[in-house]
C-alpha positions, 0 to 999 in steps of 0.5 A, a space after each residue: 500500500 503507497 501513502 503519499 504527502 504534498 507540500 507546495 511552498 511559495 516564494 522565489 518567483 515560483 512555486 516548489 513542490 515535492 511528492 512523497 510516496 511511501 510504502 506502508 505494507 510489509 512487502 516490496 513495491 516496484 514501480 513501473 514507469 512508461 517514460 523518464 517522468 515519475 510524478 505529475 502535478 496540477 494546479 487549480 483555483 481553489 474554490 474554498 475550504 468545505 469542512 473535510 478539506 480544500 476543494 478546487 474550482 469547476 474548471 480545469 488547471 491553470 498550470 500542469 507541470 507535465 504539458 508542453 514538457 518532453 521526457 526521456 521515452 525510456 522504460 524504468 522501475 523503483 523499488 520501495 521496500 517496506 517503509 521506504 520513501 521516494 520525494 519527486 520534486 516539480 516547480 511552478 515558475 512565475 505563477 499568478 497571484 491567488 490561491 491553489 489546490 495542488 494535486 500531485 499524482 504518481 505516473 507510476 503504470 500499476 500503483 496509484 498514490 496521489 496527495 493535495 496542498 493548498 498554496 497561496 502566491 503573492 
């Protein structure tokens, strides 16, 4: 079972994220990835706090750090054994003033873990 946590931090004229997945079961884990990116993230104009949490707007992302960006076409794996982690960092240049919901998802082909963070920009 993968658990994973986001942080999004503003400030330097962007902002820094960092996707930690880490293996919670008792048996290795082995990802699998189709090309050279291994997390995806997306940011979306927050719509507010619901009492379980930040939710995002109706519309779609203002920015995913995967468009318009080439990665390398080659196959790869990791392995995470049990209790192990892997932080896969992006950064958000120059984004407009207001605030977002982060979504950070791992790419990896069989195994799902993705996480949230809200961030305000300046």
């Amino acid at each position: 079972m993968l658990d994973a946590a986001l942080t999004a931090a503003a400030g330097g004229g962007g902002v820094t994220l960092a996707l930690t997945v880490t293996n919670e079961g008792d048996d290795p884990v082995t990802l699998r990835f189709r090309t050279g990116q291994r997390a995806d993230f997306a940011a979306f104009e927050s719509a507010g706090d619901e009492g379980d949490g930040p939710r995002r707007g109706t519309a779609g992302p203002v920015w995913r750090h995967g468009e318009g960006r080439l990665f390398t076409q080659a196959l790869g794996t990791e392995t995470l054994a049990p209790g192990e982690s892997a932080t896969y960092e992006g950064t958000w240049r120059e984004p407009p003033p207001g605030v977002y919901l982060i979504e950070g998802t791992l790419t990896a082909e069989e195994h799902d873990a993705e996480a949230t963070a809200t961030v305000a920009v300046e």
